[in-house]
VMD Tcl script that draws the C-alpha trace (Angstrom):
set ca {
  {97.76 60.01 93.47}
  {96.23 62.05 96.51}
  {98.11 65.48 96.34}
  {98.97 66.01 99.76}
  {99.78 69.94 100.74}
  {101.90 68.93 103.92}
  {101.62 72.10 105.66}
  {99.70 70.97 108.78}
  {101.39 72.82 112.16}
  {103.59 75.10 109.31}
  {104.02 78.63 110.74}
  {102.89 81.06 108.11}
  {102.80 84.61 107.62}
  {100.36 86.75 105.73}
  {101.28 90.53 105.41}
  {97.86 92.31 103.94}
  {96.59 89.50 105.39}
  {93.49 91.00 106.69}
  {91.14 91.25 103.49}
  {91.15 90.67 100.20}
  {93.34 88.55 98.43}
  {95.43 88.22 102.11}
  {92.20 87.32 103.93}
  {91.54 84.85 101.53}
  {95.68 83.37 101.42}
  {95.26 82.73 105.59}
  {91.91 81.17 105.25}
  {93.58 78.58 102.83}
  {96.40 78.26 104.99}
  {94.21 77.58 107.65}
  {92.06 74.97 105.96}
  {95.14 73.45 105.73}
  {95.60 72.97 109.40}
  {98.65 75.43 109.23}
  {98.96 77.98 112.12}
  {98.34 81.53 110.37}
  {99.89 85.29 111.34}
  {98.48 88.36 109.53}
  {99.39 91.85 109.88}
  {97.23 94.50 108.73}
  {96.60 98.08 108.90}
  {92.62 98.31 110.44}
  {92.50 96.42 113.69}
  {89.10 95.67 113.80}
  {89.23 93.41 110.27}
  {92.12 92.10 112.02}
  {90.19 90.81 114.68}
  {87.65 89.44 112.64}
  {89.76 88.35 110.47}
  {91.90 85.96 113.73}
  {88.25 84.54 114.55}
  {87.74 83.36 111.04}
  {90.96 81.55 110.67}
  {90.74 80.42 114.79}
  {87.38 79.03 113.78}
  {89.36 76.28 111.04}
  {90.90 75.08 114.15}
  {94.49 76.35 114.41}
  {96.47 78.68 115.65}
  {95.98 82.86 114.92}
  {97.76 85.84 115.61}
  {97.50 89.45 114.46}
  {100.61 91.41 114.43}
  {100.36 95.92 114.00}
  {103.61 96.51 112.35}
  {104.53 99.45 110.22}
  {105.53 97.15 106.73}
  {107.25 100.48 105.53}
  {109.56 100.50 107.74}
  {112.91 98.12 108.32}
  {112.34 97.62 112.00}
  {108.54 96.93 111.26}
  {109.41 93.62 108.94}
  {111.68 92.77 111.34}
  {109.69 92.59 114.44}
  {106.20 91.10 112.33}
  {108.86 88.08 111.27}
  {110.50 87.64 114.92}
  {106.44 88.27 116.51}
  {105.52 85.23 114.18}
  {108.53 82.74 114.78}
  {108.62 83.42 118.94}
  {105.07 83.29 118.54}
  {104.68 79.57 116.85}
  {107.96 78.62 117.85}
  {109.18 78.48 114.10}
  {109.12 79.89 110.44}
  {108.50 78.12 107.49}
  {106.27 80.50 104.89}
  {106.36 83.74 103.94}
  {103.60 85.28 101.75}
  {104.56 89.34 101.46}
  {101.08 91.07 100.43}
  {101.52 94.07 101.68}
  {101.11 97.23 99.29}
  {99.66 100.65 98.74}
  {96.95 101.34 96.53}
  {97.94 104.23 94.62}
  {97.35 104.72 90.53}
  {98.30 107.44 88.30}
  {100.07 108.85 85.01}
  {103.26 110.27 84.93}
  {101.92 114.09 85.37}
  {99.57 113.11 87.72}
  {102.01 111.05 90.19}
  {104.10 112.54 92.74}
  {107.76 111.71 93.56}
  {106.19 110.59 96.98}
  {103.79 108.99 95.63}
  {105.87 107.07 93.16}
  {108.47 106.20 95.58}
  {105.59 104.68 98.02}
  {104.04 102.72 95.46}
  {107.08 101.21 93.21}
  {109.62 100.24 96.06}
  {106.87 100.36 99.09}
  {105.91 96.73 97.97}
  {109.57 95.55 96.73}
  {110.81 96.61 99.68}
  {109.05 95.71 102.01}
  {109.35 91.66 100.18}
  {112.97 92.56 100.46}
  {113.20 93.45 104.24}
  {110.44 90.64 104.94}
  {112.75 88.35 103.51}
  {116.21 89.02 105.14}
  {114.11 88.91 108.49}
  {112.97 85.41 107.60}
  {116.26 84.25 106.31}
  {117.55 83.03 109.74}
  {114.42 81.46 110.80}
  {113.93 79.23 107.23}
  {117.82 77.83 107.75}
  {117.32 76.57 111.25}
  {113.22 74.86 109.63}
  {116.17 73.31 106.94}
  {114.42 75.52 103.93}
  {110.78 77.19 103.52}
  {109.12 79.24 101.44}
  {108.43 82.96 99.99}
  {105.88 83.96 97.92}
  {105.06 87.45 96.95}
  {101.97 88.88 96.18}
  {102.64 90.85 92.79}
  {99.88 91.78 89.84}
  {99.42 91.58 86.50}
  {100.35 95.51 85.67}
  {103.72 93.92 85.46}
  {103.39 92.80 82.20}
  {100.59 94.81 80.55}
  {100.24 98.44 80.87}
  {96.75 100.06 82.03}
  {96.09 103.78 81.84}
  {96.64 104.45 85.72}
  {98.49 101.44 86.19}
  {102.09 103.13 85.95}
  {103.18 103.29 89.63}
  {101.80 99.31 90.57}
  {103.83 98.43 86.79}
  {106.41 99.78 87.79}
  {106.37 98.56 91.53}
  {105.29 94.48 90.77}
  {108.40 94.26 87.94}
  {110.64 95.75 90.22}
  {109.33 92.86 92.69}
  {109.88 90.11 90.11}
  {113.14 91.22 89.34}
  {114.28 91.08 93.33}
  {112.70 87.64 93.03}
  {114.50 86.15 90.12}
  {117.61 87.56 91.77}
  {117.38 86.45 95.66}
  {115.89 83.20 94.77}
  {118.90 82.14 92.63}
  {120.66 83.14 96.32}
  {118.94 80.85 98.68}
  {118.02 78.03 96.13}
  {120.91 75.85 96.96}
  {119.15 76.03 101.03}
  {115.84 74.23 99.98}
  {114.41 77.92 99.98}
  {112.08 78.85 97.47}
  {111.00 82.48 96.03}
  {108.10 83.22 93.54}
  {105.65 85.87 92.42}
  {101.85 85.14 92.16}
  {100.17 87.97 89.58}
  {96.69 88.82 90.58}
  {94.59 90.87 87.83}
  {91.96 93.19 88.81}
  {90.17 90.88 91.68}
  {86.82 91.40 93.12}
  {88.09 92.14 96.44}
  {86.18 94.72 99.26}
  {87.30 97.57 96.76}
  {85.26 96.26 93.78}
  {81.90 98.09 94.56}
  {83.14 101.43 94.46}
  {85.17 100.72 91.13}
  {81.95 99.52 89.79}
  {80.30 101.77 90.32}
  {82.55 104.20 88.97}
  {82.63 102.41 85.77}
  {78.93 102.69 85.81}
  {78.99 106.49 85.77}
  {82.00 106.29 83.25}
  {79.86 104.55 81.14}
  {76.73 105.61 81.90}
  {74.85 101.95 82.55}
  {73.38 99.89 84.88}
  {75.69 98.46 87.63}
  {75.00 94.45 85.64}
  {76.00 96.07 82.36}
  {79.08 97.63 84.00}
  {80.04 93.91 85.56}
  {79.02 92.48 82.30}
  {81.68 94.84 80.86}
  {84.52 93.68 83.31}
  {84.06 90.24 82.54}
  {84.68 90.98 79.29}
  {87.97 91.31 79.66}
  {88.53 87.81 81.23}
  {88.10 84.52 79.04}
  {86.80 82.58 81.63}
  {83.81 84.61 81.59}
  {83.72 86.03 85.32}
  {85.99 88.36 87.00}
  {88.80 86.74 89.38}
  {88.19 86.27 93.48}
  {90.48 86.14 96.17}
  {89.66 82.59 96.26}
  {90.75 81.93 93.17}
  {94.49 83.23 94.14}
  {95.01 80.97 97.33}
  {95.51 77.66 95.60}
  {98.57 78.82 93.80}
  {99.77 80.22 96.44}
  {99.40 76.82 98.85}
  {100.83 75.01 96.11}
  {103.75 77.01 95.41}
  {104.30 76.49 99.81}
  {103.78 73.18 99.43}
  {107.14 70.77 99.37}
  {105.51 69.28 95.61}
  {106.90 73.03 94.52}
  {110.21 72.37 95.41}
  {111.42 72.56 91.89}
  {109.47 75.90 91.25}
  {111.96 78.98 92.02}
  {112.39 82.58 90.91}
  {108.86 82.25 88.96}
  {106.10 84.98 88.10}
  {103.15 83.23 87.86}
  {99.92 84.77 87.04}
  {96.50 84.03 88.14}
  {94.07 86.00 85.84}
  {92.29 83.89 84.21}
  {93.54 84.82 81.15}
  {93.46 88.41 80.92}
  {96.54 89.00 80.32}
  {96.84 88.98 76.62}
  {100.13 88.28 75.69}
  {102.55 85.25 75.14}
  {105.10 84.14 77.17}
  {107.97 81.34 76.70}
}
mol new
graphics top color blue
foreach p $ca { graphics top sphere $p radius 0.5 }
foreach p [lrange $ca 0 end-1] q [lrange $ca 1 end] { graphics top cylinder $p $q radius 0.2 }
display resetview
């Protein structure tokens, strides 16, 4: 059995989808022959960022859109479906990168980081609503992490934020199940992604050791042996917007190659 992803000429949208684990989402996509929009905060990774996924062959398009904002999901979905000429996949990335302990955190600060990403996968989604009917169904998938489900000591605000996500998941996808709609939650761990060198290096100085040794001690905490890529997050994610998911709603799947150490059933 050849497992064919069937998402040639699909019309896809990749918030965050500029770098990191986004970047490497629309690449896939791309690969896949499916025509790719990515919003993004810095323009000029954005541009480089089109070329790359113009270069697989398809079509690209960069939207600047304020994801914070109600009228900014709702003009980055419409930009993408008058831009293709349809909707079929929705992959909500976008986030803040903010850490901290309860007496460290602000109430700004906490309300940026723990509904900034829900919301924005909420507002995303009731754009995209219309435009998955009239395709007959589609696809959502939502970019969570790992802090879900296992606490780390600055990890409080993205905890807080990604369960909050999975639980709007579990909820809107038992909504729009019966439409041949889809919703899940892909949970990245820490991923080697353009902010890895500076946390490196900060774990370096923490620890006082050579920049291997500090690697050698991140890959510690992963049983594979290596710490995750962006790369390794895009299959999932093509699978789970693939029509061999069909039967795969309201899930939090993680991708960590087994760092998270505990056991669910």
């Amino acid at each position: 059995m050849v497992l064919e992803l069937s998402l040639k000429e699909k019309s896809v949208l990749v918030t965050g989808g500029n770098r990191g684990i986004g970047l490497a989402i629309a690449l896939a996509f791309a690969d896949e022959g499916a025509n790719v929009a990515i919003c993004g905060r810095d323009q000029a990774a954005l541009a480089t960022a089109k070329s790359a996924i113009e270069e697989r062959g398809v079509k690209a398009h960069t939207i600047a859109a304020d994801l914070f904002t109600a009228a900014g999901c709702e003009a980055a979905i419409k930009e993408t479906a008058d831009t293709f000429g349809s909707f079929h996949v929705l992959v909500s990335n976008a986030s803040t990168n903010i850490g901290g302990t309860l007496e460290t955190l602000t109430d700004d600060q906490a309300i940026e980081r723990v509904m900034g990403k829900t919301l924005a996968a909420m507002r995303l989604s009731r754009a995209a609503l219309p435009h998955l009917r009239a395709a007959g169904g589609g696809r959502i998938i939502c970019i969570g992490g790992t802090a879900a489900r296992t606490p780390g000591k600055t990890s409080l605000p993205s905890g807080l934020g990604n369960s909050s996500l999975v639980n709007f998941v579990k909820h809107f996808s038992n909504d729009v199940g019966p439409e041949n709609i889809t919703v899940n939650v892909v949970h990245p761990p820490f991923t080697k992604t353009d902010r890895y060198p500076a946390r490196l290096e900060a774990r370096a100085a923490q620890l006082g050791v050579s920049l291997a040794e500090a690697e050698a001690s991140f890959a510690a905490d992963f049983p594979i042996g290596r710490i995750v890529e962006p790369a390794d997050i895009a299959p999932m994610v093509l699978f789970l917007a693939s029509p061999h998911a069909a039967a795969i709603t309201g899930q939090a799947i993680a991708v960590d190659g087994g760092s998270t150490q505990m056991v669910t059933y």
